[in-house]
C-alpha positions in Angstrom: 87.6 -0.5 -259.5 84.1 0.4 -258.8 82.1 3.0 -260.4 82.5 6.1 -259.0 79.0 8.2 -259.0 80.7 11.0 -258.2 82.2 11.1 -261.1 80.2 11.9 -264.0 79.8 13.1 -267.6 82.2 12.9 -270.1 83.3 9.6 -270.6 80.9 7.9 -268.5 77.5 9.0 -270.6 79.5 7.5 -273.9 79.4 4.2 -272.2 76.4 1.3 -270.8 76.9 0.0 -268.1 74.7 -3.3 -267.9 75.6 -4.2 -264.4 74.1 -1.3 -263.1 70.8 -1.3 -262.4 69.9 2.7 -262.5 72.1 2.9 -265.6 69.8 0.1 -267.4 66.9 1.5 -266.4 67.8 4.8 -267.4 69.1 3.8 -271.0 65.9 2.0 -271.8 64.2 4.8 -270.8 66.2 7.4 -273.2 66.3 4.6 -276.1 63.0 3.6 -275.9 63.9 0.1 -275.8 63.4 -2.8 -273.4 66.0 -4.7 -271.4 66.3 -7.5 -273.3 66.6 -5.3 -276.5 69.4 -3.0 -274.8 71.2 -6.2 -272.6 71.3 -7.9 -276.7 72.9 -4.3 -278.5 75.5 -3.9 -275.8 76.3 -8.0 -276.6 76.7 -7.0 -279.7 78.5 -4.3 -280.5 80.0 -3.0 -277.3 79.0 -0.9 -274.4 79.9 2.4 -276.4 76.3 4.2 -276.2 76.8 5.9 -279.8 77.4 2.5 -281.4 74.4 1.1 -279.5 72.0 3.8 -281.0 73.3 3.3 -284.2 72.9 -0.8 -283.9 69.3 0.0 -282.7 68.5 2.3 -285.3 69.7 -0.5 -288.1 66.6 -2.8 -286.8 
């Protein structure tokens, strides 16, 4: 199922969405990381956004 932009909050801010463009962008921006450096987190630990921070933070 697509993803529904209606629908947001909630759930959807816990999670990244890579295949988004606007969502990449925007998490990048709020991270204050680069693609590359958000596309490699999400590889590796999941597309959970708290776990992503927390991965970041570690480097």
């Amino acid at each position: 199922m697509a993803d529904d932009k209606t629908k947001v909050g909630g759930q959807d801010r816990a999670r990244i969405n890579v295949n988004e463009d606007y969502e990449v962008r925007d998490w990048c921006k709020s991270l204050g990381v680069s693609e590359e450096e958000l596309r490699k987190a999400v590889a590796e630990v999941g597309d959970q956004a708290d776990k992503v921070r927390e991965y970041l933070g570690k480097k």
